[in-house]
C-alpha positions in Angstrom: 18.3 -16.4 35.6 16.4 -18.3 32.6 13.3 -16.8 31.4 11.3 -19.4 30.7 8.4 -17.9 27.7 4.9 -19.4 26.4 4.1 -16.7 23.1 0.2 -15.6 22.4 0.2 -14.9 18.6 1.4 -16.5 15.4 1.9 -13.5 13.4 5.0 -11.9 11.7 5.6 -10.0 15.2 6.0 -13.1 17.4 8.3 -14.5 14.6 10.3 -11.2 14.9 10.3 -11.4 18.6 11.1 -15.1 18.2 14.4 -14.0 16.5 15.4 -11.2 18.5 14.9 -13.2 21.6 17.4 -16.4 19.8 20.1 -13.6 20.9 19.9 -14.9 24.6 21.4 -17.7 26.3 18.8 -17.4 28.4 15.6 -17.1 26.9 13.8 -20.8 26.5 10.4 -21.3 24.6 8.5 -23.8 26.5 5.0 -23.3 25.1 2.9 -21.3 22.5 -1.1 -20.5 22.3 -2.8 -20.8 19.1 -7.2 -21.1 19.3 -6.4 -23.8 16.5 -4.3 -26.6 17.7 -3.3 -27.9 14.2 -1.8 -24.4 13.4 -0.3 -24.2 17.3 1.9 -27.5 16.2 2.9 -26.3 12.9 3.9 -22.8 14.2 5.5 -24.9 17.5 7.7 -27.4 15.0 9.2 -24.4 13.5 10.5 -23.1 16.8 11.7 -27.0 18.1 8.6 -26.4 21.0 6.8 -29.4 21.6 3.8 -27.8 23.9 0.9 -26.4 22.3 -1.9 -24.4 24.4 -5.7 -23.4 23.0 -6.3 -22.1 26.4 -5.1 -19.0 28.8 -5.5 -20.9 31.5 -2.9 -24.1 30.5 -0.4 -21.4 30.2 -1.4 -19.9 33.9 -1.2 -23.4 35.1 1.7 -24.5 33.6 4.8 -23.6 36.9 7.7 -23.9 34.2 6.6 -21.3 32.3 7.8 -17.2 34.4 7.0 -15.3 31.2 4.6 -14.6 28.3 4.6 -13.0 25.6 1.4 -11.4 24.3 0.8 -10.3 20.5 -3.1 -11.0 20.0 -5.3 -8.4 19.3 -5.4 -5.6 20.8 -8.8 -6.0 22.6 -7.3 -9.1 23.9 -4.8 -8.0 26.1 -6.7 -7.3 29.2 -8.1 -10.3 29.8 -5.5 -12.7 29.0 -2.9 -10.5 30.7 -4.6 -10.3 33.7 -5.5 -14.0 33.9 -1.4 -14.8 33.9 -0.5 -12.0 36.0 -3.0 -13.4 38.5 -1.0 -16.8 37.9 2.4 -15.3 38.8 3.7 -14.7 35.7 5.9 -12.1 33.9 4.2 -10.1 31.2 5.6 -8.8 28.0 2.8 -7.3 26.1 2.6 -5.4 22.7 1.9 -2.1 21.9 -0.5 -0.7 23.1 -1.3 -2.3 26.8 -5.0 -2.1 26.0 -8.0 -0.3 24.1 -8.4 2.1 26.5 -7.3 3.9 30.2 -9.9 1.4 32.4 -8.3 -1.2 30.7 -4.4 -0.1 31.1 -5.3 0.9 34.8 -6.6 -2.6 35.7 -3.8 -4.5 33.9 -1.3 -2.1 36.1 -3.1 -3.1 39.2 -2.8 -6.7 39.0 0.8 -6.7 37.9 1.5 -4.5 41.4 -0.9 -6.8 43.2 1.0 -10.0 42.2 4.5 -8.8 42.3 5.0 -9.3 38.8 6.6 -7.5 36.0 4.3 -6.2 33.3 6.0 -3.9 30.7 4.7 -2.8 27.2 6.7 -4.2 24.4 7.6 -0.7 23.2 11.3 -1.1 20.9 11.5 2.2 19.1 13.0 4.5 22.0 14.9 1.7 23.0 17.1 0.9 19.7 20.7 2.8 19.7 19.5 5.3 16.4 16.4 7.2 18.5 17.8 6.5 22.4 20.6 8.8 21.1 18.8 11.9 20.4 19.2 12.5 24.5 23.0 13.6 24.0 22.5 15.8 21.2 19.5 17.7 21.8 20.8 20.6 23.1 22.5 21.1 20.1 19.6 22.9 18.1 19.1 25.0 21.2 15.3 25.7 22.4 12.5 23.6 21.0 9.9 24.9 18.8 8.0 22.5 17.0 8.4 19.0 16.3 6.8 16.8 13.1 6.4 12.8 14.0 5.3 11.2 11.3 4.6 7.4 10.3 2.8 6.2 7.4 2.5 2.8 6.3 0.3 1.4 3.7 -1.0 -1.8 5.1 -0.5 -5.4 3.5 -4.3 -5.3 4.8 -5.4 -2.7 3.6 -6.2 -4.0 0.1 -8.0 -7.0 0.8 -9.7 -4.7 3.5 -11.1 -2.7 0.6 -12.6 -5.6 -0.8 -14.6 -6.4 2.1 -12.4 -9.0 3.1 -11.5 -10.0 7.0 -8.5 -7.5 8.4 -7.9 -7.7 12.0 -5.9 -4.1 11.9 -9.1 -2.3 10.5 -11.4 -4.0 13.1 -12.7 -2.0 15.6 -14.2 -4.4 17.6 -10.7 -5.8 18.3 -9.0 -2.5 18.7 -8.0 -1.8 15.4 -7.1 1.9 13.4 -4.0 3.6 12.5 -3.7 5.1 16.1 -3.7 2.2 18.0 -1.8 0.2 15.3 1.5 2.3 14.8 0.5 6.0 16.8 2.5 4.6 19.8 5.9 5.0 17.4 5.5 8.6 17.3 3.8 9.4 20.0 6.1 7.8 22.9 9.2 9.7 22.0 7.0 12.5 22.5 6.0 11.4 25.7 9.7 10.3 26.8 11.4 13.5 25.4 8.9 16.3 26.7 6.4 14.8 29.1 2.5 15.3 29.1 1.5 18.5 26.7 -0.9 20.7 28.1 -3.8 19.6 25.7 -4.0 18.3 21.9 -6.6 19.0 19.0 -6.5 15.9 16.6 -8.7 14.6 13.4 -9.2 11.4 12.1 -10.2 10.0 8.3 -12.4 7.6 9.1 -12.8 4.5 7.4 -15.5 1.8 7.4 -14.7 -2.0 9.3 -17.5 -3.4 7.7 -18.8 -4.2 11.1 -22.6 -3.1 12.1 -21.7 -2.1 16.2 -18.6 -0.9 15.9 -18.5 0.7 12.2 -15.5 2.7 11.9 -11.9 3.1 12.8 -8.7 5.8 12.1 -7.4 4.9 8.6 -5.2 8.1 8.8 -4.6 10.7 12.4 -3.4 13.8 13.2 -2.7 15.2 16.2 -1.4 18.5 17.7 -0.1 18.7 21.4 0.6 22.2 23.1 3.9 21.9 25.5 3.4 25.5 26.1 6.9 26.5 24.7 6.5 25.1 21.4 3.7 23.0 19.4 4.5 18.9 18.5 2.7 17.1 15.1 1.7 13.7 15.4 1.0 12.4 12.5 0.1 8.9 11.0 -1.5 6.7 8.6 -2.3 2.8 7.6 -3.9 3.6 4.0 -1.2 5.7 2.4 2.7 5.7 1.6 4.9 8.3 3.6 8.4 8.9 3.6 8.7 11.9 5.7 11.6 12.7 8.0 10.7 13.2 11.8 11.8 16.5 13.0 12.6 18.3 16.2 13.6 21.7 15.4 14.9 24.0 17.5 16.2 27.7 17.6 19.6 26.6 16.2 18.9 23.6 14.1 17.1 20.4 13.3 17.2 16.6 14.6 16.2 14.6 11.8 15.0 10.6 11.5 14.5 8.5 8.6 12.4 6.7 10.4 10.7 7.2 13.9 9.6 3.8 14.1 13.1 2.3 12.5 15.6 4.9 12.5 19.0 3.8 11.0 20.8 7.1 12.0 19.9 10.5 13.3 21.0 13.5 11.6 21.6 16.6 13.1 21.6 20.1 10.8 22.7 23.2 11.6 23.2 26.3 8.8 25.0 24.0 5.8 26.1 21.5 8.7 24.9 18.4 8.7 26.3 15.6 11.2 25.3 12.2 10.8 24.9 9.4 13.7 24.5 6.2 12.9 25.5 4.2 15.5 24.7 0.3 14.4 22.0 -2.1 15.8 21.0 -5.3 16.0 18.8 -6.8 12.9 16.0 -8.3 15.1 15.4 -4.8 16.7 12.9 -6.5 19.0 16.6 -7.5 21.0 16.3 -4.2 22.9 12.8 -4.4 24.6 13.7 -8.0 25.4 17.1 -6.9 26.7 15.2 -4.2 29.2 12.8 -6.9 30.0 15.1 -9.6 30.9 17.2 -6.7 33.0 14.3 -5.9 35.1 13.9 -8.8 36.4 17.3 -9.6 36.8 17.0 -7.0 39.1 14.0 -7.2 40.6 12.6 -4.2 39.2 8.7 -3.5 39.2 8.5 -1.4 36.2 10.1 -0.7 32.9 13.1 1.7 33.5 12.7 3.4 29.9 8.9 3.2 29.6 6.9 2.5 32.9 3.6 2.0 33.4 2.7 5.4 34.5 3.6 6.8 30.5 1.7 3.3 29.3 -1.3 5.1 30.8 -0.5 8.2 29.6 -0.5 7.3 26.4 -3.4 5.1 26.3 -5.4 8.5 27.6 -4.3 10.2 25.1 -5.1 7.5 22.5 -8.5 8.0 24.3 -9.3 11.2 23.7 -8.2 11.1 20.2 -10.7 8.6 19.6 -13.6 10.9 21.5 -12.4 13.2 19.2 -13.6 11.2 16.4 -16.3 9.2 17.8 -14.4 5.8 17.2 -15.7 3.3 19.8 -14.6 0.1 21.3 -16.2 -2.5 22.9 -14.3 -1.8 26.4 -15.7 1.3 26.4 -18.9 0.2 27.4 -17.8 -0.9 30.4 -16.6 2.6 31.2 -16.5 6.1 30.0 -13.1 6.8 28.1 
């Protein structure tokens, strides 16, 4: 089967993606999306792609094309998701599906209405270093509190600061530490232990320089209950981190370097210490694409790792966060969150 791609985005991701997905015989870019055509050809003649789009709907129209790629902002995703499910085709869309659970829920409709495959472009639990933690959980014996943590300091944030144009920081296009980068810790959580019983969380806000929509999450924690022990999420776009993730247990501790990256796992028990490091492709992106392409291989009508269903979940949890903290986006006003 050849998967046949147009891309939405020009960003470092889609370049990433671009290279991760030069691992398959099978993948062929037909066709990217840029609003400005003169930049579309310039990004294009990088990738040897000759066809250029500035609208959704070329790329619905065009019957070559069985799969898209989406990595615009996030309060772009609806809409132009919906638009090429409607047209028949195969959706691959970043993290996170939407901006909030109205939005998710529609997007999930249309995929199942159209017979099309529509899977969040989730890596993380997906790459050898994390999917591993399955076999050797039992080792620290009964769970009692894990720590996910990931802290970046955004290349935007400075020029942010300054009052300058940053898409990440924009609320009005779904931006904030949560949406950006919560999804890395928050879906193992979601994957490992299922939906807590309730959270408490509390956001430093920060301004987006924007009069209706004035503030988003520069830095978020949250605290889920799972009954049997308590789980820390924990992340941040304005400061530098270098905090292990933890699950510990009873017995011991499963350790990351890093939840959205790991490069091995460790495991630590008493003075014990065993180290996994099992190795992994450099264009991680590989194994999101790999489940993608294996879906519909098989004719599957959801993600096997991450389906739709914990898309949702984790999109209402994202929501309520934001309650928590008052952030607003524009999709809300369609719709309570």
């Amino acid at each position: 089967m050849d998967f046949v791609f147009a891309t939405i985005g020009r960003g470092k991701i889609v370049r990433s993606f671009l290279s991760a997905a030069a691992y398959f015989d099978s993948f062929h870019l037909e066709a990217v999306y840029s609003r400005d055509r003169h930049d579309g050809e310039i990004f294009a003649k990088e990738y040897g792609c000759e066809k250029v789009y500035t609208s959704i709907s070329d790329i619905a129209e065009d019957k070559k094309i069985n799969c898209v790629y989406i990595a615009s902002p996030n309060a772009l995703h609806h809409d132009q998701t919906i638009a090429l499910l409607e047209s028949g085709k195969n959706v691959l869309c970043e993290k996170p599906l939407a901006t909030n659970a109205r939005e998710t829920e529609e997007m999930i409709f249309y995929a199942k209405k159209n017979g099309v495959l529509l899977m969040e472009a989730y890596k993380t639990f997906l790459t050898p270093n994390l999917y591993q933690v399955k076999d050797h959980i039992h080792k620290v014996g009964d769970i009692r509190n894990v720590i996910f943590s990931l802290s970046k300091y955004s290349s935007k944030y400075d020029a942010h600061k300054r009052g300058e144009e940053a898409n990440t920081f924009k609320a009005s296009l779904g931006g904030g530490a949560m949406a950006d980068i919560g999804v890395y810790p928050l879906y193992p959580l979601l994957i490992l232990f299922g939906t807590p019983k309730r959270l408490v969380s509390m956001s430093l806000p920060i301004s987006t320089h924007e009069k209706d929509f004035p503030f988003c999450d520069g830095v978020t924690t949250a605290v889920f209950d799972y009954g049997s022990f308590i789980a820390t999420v924990n992340v941040s776009k304005i400061s530098v981190g270098y905090s292990y993730s933890e699950i510990q247990g009873e017995k011991g501790t499963i350790r990351f370097d890093n939840i959205n990256d790991p490069s091995k796992m460790e495991v630590v028990i008493g003075g014990d210490i065993e180290t996994y490091a099992l190795p992994q492709k450099k264009f991680n992106m590989y194994y999101e694409i790999k489940e993608f392409f294996y879906c519909l291989e098989n004719g599957l009508s959801d993600p096997i790792t991450f389906p739709n269903a914990l898309s949702l979940e984790g999109i209402k949890i994202i929501d309520e966060i934001r309650r928590n903290s008052g952030i607003v986006y524009p999709a809300d006003a369609a719709g309570n969150i």
